[in-house]
Structures are given as C-alpha cells and as structure tokens.
DRENBA-537539 format. One record per residue (C-alpha): residue number from 1; x, y, z. Coordinates in steps of 0.5 Angstrom, whole numbers, always signed. Layout:
<mimis>
mimi i->NUM | east->X | north->Y | up->Z
...
</mimis>
This chain:
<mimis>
mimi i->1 | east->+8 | north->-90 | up->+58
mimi i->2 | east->+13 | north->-91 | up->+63
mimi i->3 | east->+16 | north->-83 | up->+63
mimi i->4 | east->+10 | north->-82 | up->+66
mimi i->5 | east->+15 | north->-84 | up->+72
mimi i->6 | east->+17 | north->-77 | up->+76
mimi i->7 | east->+21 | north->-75 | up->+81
mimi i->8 | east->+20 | north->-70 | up->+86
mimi i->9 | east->+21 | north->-63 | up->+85
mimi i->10 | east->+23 | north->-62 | up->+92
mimi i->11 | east->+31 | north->-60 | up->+93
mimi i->12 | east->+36 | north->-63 | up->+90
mimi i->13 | east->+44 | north->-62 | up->+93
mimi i->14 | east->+49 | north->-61 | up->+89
mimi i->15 | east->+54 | north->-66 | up->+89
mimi i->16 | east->+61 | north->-66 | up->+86
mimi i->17 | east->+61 | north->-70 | up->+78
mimi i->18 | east->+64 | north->-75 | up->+80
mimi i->19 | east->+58 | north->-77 | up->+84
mimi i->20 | east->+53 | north->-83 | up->+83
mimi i->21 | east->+48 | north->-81 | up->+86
mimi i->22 | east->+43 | north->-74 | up->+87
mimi i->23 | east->+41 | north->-73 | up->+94
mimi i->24 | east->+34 | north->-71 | up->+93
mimi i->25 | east->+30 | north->-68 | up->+100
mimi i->26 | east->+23 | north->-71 | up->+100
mimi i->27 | east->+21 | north->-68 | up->+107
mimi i->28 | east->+23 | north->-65 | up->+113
mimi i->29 | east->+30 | north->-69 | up->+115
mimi i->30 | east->+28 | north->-74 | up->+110
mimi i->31 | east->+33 | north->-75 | up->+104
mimi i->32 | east->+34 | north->-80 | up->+98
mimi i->33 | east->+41 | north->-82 | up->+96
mimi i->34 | east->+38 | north->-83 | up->+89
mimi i->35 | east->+44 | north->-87 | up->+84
mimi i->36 | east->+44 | north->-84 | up->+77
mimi i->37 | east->+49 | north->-89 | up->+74
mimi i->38 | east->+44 | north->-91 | up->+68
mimi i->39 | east->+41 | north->-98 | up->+68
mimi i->40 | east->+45 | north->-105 | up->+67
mimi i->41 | east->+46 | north->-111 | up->+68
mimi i->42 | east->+50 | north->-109 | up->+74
mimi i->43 | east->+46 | north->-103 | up->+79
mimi i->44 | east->+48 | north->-100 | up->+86
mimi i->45 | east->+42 | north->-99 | up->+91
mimi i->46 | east->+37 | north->-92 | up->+93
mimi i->47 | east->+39 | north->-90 | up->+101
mimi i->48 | east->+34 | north->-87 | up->+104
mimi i->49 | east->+37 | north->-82 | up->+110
mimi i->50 | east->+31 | north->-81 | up->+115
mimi i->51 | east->+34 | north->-74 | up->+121
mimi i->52 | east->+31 | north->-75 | up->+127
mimi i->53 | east->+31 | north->-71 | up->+133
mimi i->54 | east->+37 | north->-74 | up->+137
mimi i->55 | east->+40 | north->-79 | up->+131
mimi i->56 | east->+39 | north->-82 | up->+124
mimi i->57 | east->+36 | north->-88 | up->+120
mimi i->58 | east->+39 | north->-90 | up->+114
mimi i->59 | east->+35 | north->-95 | up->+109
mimi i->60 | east->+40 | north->-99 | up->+105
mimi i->61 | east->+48 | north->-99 | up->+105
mimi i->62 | east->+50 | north->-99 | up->+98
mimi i->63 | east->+54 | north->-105 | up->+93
mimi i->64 | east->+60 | north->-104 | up->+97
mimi i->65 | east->+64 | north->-99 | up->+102
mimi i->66 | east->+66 | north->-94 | up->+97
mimi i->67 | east->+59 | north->-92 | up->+95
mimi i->68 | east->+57 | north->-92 | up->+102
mimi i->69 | east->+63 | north->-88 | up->+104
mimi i->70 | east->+61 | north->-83 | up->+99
mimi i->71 | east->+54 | north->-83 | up->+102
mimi i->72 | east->+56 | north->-82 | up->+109
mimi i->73 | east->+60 | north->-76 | up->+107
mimi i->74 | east->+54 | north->-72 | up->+105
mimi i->75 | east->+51 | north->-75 | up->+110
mimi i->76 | east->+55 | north->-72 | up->+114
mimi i->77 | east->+54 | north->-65 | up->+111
mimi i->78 | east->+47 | north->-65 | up->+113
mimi i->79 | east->+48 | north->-67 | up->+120
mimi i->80 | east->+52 | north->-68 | up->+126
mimi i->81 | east->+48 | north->-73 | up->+129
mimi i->82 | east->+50 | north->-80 | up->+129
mimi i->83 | east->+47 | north->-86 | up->+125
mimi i->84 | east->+44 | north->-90 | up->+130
mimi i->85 | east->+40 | north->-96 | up->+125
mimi i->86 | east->+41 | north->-98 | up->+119
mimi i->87 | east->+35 | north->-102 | up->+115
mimi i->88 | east->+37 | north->-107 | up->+110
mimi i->89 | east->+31 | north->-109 | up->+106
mimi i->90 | east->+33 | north->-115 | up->+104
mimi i->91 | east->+39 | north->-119 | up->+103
mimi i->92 | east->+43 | north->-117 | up->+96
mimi i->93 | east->+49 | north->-114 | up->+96
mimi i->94 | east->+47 | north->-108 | up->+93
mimi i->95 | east->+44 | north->-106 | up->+99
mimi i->96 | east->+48 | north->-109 | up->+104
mimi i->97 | east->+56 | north->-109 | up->+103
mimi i->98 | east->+56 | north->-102 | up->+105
mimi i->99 | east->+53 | north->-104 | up->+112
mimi i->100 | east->+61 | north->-104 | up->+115
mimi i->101 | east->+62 | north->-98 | up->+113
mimi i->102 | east->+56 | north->-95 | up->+118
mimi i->103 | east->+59 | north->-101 | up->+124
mimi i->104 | east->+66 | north->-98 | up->+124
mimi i->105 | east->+64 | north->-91 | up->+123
mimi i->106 | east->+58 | north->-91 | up->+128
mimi i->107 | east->+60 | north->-95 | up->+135
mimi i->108 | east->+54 | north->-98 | up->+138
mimi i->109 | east->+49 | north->-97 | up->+131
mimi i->110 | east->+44 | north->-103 | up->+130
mimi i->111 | east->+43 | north->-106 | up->+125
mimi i->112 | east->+35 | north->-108 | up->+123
mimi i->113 | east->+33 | north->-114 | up->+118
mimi i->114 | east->+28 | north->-119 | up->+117
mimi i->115 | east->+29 | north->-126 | up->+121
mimi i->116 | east->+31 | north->-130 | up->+115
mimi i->117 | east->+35 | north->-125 | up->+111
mimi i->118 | east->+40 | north->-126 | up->+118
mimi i->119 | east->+39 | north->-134 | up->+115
mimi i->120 | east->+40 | north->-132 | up->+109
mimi i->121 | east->+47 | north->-129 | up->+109
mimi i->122 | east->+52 | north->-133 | up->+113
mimi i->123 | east->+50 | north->-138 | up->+108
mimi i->124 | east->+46 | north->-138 | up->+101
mimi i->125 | east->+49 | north->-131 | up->+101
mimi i->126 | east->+57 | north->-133 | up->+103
mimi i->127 | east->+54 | north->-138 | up->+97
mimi i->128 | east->+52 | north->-133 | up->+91
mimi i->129 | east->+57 | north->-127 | up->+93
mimi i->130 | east->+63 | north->-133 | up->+92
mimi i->131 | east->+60 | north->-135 | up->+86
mimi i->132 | east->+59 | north->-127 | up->+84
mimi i->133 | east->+67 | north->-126 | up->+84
mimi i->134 | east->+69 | north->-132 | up->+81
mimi i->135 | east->+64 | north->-131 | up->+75
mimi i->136 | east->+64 | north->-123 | up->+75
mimi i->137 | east->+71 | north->-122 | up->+70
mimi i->138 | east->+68 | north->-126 | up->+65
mimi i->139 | east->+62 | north->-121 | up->+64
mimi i->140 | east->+67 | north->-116 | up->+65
mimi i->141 | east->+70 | north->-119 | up->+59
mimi i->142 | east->+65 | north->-120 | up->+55
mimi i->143 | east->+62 | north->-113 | up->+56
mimi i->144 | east->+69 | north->-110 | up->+54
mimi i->145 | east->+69 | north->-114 | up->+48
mimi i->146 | east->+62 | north->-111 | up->+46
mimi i->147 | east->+65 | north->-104 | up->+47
mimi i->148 | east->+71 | north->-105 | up->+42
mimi i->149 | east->+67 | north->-108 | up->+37
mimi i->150 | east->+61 | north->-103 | up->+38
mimi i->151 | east->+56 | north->-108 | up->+38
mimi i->152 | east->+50 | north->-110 | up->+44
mimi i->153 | east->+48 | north->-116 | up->+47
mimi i->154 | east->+43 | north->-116 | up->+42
mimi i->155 | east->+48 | north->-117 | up->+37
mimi i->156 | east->+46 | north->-110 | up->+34
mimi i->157 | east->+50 | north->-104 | up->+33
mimi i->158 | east->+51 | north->-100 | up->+40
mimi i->159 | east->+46 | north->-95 | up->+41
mimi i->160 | east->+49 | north->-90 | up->+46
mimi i->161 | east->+46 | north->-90 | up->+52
mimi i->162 | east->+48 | north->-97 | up->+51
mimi i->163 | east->+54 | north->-96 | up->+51
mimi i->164 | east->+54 | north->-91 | up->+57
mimi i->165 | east->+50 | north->-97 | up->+60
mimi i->166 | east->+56 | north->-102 | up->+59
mimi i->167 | east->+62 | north->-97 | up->+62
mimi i->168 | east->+58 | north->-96 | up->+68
mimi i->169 | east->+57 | north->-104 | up->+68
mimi i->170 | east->+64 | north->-105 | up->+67
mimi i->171 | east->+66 | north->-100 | up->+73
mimi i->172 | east->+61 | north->-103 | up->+78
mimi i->173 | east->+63 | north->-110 | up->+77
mimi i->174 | east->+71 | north->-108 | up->+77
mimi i->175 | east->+69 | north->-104 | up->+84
mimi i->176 | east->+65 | north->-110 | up->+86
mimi i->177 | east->+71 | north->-115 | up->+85
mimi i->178 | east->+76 | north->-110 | up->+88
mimi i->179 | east->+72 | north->-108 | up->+94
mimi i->180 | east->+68 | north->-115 | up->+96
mimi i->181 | east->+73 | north->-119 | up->+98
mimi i->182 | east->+76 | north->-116 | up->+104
mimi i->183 | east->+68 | north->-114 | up->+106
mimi i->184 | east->+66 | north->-116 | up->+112
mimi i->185 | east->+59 | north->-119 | up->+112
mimi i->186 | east->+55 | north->-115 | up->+118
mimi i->187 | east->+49 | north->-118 | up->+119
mimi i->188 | east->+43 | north->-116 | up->+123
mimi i->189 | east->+43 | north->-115 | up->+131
mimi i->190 | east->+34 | north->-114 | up->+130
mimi i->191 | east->+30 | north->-118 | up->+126
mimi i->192 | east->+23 | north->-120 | up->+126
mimi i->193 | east->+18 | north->-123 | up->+123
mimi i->194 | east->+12 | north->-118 | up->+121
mimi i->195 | east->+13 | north->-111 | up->+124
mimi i->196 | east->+18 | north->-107 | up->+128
mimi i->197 | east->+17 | north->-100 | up->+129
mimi i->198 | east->+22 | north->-95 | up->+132
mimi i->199 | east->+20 | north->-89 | up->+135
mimi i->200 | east->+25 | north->-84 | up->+135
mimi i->201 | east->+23 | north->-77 | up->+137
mimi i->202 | east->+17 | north->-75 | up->+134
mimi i->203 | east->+18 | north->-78 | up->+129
mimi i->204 | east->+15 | north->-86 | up->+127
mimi i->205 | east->+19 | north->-92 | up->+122
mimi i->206 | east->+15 | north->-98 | up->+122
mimi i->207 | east->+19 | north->-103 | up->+119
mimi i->208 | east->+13 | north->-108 | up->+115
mimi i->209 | east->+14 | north->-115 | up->+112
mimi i->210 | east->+7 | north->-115 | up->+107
mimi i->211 | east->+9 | north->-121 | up->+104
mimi i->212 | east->+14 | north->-124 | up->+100
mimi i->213 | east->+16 | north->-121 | up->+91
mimi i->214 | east->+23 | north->-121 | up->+90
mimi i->215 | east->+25 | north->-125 | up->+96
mimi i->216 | east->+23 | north->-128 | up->+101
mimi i->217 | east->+26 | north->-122 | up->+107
mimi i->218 | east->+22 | north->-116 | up->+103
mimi i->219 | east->+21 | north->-111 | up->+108
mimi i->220 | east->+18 | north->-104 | up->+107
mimi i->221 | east->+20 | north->-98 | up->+110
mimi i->222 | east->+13 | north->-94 | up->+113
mimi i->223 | east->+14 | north->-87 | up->+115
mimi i->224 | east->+7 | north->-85 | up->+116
mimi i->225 | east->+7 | north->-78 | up->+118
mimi i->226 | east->+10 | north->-76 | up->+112
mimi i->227 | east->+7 | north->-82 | up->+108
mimi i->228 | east->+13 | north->-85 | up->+105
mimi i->229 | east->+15 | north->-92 | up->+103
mimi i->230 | east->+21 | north->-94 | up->+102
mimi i->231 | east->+20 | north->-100 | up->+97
mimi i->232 | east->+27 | north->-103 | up->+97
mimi i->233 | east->+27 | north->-108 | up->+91
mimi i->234 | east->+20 | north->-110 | up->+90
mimi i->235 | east->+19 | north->-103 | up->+86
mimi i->236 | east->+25 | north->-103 | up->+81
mimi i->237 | east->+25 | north->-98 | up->+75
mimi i->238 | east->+25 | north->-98 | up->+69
mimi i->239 | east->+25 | north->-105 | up->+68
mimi i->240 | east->+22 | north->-109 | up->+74
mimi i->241 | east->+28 | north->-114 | up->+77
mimi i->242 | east->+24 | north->-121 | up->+78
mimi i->243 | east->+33 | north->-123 | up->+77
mimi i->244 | east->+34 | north->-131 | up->+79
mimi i->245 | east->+31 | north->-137 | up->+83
mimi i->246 | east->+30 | north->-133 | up->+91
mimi i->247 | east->+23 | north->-129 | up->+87
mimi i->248 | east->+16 | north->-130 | up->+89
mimi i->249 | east->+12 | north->-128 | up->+82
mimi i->250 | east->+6 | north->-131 | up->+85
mimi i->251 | east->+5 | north->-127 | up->+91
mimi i->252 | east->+9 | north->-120 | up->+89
mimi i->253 | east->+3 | north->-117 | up->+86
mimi i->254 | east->-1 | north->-118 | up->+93
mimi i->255 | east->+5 | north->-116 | up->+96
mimi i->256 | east->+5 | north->-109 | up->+93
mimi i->257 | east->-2 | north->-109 | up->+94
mimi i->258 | east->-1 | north->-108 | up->+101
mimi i->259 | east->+5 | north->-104 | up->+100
mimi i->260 | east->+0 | north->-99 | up->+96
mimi i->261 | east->-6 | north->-100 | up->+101
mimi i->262 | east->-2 | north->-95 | up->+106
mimi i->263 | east->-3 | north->-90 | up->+101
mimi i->264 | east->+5 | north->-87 | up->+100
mimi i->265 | east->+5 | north->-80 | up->+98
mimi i->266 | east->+12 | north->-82 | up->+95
mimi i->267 | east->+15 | north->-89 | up->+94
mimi i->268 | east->+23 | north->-90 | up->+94
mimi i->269 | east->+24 | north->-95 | up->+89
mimi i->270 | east->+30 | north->-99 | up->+91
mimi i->271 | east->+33 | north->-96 | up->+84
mimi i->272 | east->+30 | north->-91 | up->+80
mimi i->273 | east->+27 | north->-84 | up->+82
mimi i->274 | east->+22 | north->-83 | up->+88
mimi i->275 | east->+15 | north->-83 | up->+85
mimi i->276 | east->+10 | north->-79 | up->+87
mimi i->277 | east->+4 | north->-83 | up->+85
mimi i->278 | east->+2 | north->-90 | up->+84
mimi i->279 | east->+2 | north->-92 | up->+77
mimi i->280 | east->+9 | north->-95 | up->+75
mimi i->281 | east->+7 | north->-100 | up->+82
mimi i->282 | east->+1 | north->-102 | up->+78
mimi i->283 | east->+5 | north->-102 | up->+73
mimi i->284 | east->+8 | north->-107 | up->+76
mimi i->285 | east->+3 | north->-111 | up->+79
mimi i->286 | east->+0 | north->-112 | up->+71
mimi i->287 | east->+6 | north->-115 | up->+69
mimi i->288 | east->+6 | north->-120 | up->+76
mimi i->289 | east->-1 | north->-122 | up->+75
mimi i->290 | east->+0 | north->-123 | up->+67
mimi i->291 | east->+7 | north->-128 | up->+68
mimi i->292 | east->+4 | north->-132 | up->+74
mimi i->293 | east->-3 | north->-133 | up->+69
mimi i->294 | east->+1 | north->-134 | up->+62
mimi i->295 | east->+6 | north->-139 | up->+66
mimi i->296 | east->+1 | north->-142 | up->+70
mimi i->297 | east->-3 | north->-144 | up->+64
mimi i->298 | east->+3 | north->-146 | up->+61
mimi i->299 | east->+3 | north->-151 | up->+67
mimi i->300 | east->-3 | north->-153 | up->+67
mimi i->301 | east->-2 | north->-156 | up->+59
mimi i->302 | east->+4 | north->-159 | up->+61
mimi i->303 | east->+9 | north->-155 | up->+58
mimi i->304 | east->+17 | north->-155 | up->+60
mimi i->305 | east->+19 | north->-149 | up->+62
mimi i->306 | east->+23 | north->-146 | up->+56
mimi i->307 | east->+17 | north->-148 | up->+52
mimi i->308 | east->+12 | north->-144 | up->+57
mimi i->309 | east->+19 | north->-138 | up->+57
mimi i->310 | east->+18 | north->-138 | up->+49
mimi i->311 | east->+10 | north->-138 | up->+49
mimi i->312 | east->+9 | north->-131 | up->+53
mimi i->313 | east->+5 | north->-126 | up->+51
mimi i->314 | east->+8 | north->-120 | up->+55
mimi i->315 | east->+9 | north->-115 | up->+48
mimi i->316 | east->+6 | north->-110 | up->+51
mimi i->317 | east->+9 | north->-110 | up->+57
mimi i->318 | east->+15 | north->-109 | up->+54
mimi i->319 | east->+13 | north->-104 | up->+49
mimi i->320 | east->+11 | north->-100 | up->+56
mimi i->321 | east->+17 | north->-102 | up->+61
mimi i->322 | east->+23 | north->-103 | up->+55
mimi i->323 | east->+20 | north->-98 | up->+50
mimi i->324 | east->+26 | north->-99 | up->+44
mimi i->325 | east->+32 | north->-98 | up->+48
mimi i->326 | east->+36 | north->-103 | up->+48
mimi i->327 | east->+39 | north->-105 | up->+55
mimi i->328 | east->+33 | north->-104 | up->+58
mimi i->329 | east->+29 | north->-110 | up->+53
mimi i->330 | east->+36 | north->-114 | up->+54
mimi i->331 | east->+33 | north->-113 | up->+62
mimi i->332 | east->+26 | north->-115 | up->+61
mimi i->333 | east->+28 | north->-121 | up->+57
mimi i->334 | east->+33 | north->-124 | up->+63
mimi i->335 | east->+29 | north->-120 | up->+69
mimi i->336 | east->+23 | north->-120 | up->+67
mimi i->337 | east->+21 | north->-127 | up->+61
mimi i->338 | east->+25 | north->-132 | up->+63
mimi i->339 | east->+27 | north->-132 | up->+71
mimi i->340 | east->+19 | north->-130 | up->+72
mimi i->341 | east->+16 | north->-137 | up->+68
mimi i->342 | east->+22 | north->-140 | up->+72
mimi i->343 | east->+19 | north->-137 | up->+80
mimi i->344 | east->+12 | north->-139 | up->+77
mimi i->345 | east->+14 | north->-146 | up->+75
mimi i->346 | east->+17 | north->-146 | up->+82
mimi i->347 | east->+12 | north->-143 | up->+86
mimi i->348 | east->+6 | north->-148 | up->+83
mimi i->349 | east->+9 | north->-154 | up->+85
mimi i->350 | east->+1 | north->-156 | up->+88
mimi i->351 | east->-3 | north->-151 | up->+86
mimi i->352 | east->-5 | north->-145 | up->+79
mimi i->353 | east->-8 | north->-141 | up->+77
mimi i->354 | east->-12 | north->-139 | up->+85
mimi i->355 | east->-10 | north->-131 | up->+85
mimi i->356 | east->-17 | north->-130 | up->+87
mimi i->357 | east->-17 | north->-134 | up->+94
mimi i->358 | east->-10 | north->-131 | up->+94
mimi i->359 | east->-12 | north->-124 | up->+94
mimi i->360 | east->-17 | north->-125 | up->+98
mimi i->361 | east->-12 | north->-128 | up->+104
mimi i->362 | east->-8 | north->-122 | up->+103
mimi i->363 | east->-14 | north->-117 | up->+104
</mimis>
C-alpha cells in the first residue's frame, strides 16, 4: 500500500498554523520545505534548502512569490547566509514563479536549469501560463459549485477530505490568479545539457538530467555525500502526475532507474513527504511500465486513443496509489489513465513495444 511511504523522523520546525508547509531537517544543513495542503487538483511544489559554508542552494521556488516569501522567512531563521543558487527542476509554475522573489531579495543569485527549460518559458510557457489565468476562474467556479452542493467530481457525496481538497484547491488557484500576472518570469542564467555540479565548501551538488519522464528539462539534484536526491516531478506523491501532453511515459521508468541507481538514502519527491526507501519509486516505475505496454498494444491493434483510454487494466495500480479516496481516483484518472495513453500514442509514432532495447540504452 501506498502508506508504506514515511517521512523522516528527523526534526521538524515548528511554523505558524497558517503555514503550508513543514520545514523537516534530513541532514546537517539540508532542509525540506514540505507543502502540507492536501492533494488536488491544483498543488504547490517541495523546496529543498541546502546550508553550505559560505552560502545557500534552494531547489525550487514555489507557485508564486507569497509562498516563496513565506519560505524565505524560515530560511532566514536558519541562517544569515545568502541564497547564492537557485535549481529549478523543470519548467512548471509550481516550481518556478517564486524564482523573482530570490532575484530581488539575492543581488547576483544565479539561477541553474535545463537548456530547454530556458527554451521552454519565454514561449510554450508564456503560452500555458495565459491559457492557465484565462481558464482558472471557471474550475474555480465549478469547484465552489461542488462545495455548496456537497458533491464531488464524481458526482458522488462530498467525502471530507475532498472537500478540505477542493477549498485549498480554490485558494491555490484564487492566489495564482491574483499573484501571476504581475510575476516576472526569471529564466536560468546556467544551463546545461547533462550535469553541472557545484562545489560549495566541503560540500558537492550534482545537477543531473538522467533522461526525460514528466518533461523533457527533468533534472535531479544529487547530494552524494549525504545520499539524497531531490526528484522534482519525476516522483509525485500520492498519485503520480504524468499531467498533459509535455510527458515522456516511454522513457520515465529508465529515468527513475537511473535516478534509483544513485542509491538515494532520502528522496525529495516534487510534492509528497521525503521518502526514506525506494519503494513508491518503484511503485511508479510499475505503473510507467504498464500504461506504455497496455497503450502500445492498443497501438499496435490500431485502436484510437479514447478506445485504448477506455480498455486499460490499471485496476491495481488504483487500488495501490488511489486506495478509495475520492480526489485521489479523480487524479489518477485525469493524471495517470487518459494523459499516459496519450504520451504513449505520441511517443510511439515509429516504433512499440521495444522497453528492453531501451533499458538496455539507458544501462
């Protein structure tokens, strides 16, 4: 089952109420900014803060300066050092809209990405995020409509954690849609392909793109000394987010082999509580491996993607991920059934059904 899943028994710092997020230590001068709003449609992303001799590295920025500002303030409690990088690990607002608040609060901070993620947001971002703020009010009207009506997506009664999914919903997407326009977007003053690694002290950051799973810029932050990773989105808890049509199904699972291959004491999902083992990653890697061979079948029979969509056998993988909580099945049918067969059928334009010549590559 999914609970197996546990955070780290190292400490926590107590934070007003109205917080979302926990700050967990899980090393010496390396802290997790966990976000505690329920799962939804509509999240905030994990920061990681990493306290180095001289100065400080911050893995993603949040949805939005507020959140980033409240992020920096506990920072700043921890110490005086400044913010001298900031690693985005991939391109989506989540992780990337908080980036002005470190610009202006850091003269001279550098921000580090993946070459076409600094592609990516001047243009299909700019795209996305204008199609985001003119579509958002609507979902936030229908979401407001469920709540009064006490009903769920599903068109059955609102269970309570779905409500207290669909309020934080409406506020996330409320404080997206007052803060975003006037964001400026900060794009990344280092990029690179493969790896990049910082030396900042005694202590190493590698900065590694292992392939491509929920976006083509994935990148994974390795403090080997410590034996952490920090994952971004290509490990999301409770339910994985393949999402929309920038998703690679076909190559995710060798990605997070690779990821695994580093031998992570503690993974630091993009949202979700750190993970002291690898078995929700594997977890993950399964259900990759049964959406690509499922659709690619499908595929290969010459069935239309709603047919293929319709025809999956992925009942055990939502038992294991979804359990019988409500939102959590709404997600894996939006994030997981339809948007996976999808990636599938964009992916296997010349070829299916080849994952052993593709793993073998990725060894």
């Amino acid at each position: 089952m999914m609970k197996r899943v546990t955070a780290s028994i190292l400490a926590f710092v107590l934070l007003p109420a109205w917080a979302g997020f926990e700050l967990e230590r899980v090393a010496e001068g390396v802290y997790v900014a966990r976000r505690t709003e329920p799962a939804g449609l509509m999240v905030d992303a994990n920061s990681m803060i990493v306290v180095n001799e001289r100065d400080v590295v911050v893995v993603d920025a949040n949805v939005g300066p507020g959140s980033a500002k409240e992020v920096l303030a506990q920072l700043r409690k921890l110490t005086d050092k400044p913010v001298r990088y900031v690693i985005n690990t991939h391109w989506h607002d989540d992780h990337v809209l908080g980036n002005q608040v470190y610009r202006d609060a850091f003269p001279g901070v550098e921000f580090i990405g993946h070459r076409v993620m600094g592609e990516y947001l001047p243009t299909q971002g700019l795209k996305n995020r204008q199609n985001m703020l003119s579509g958002a009010p609507s979902g936030v009207a229908m979401l407001k409509s469920l709540l009064e009506k006490s009903q769920g997506m599903d068109g059955k009664p609102l269970a309570p954690e779905t409500r207290a999914s669909y309020e934080s919903d409406v506020m996330l997407v409320e404080r997206y849609l007052a803060e975003t326009p006037s964001v400026e977007i900060v794009t990344p003053t280092i990029t690179f392909d493969e790896r990049f690694t910082l030396r900042r002290g005694e202590r190493t950051i590698e900065v590694i793109h292992l392939g491509r799973g929920h976006t083509a810029g994935d990148i994974v932050v390795h403090l080997p000394k410590e034996n952490i990773v920090a994952a971004g989105d290509l490990v999301v808890w409770p339910v994985p987010l393949i999402g929309g049509p920038q998703s690679y199904v076909r190559e995710w699972s060798a990605t997070l082999e690779k990821m695994l291959a580093l031998k992570p004491a503690v993974i630091v999902p993009g949202h979700g509580p750190t993970m002291r083992d690898d078995r929700y990653a594997r977890e993950m890697i399964s259900l990759l491996v049964a959406v690509d061979e499922q659709a690619c079948a499908a595929k290969a029979r010459g069935e239309s993607e709603d047919t293929a969509r319709k025809g999956m056998k992925l009942d055990g993988f939502r038992r294991r991920f979804a359990e019988d909580n409500q939102v959590r099945n709404v997600l894996f049918s939006q994030y997981v059934v339809g948007p996976g067969v999808a990636a599938v059928y964009r992916e296997a334009a010349s070829e299916c059904g080849n994952r052993q010549v593709r793993r073998e590559k990725a060894e």
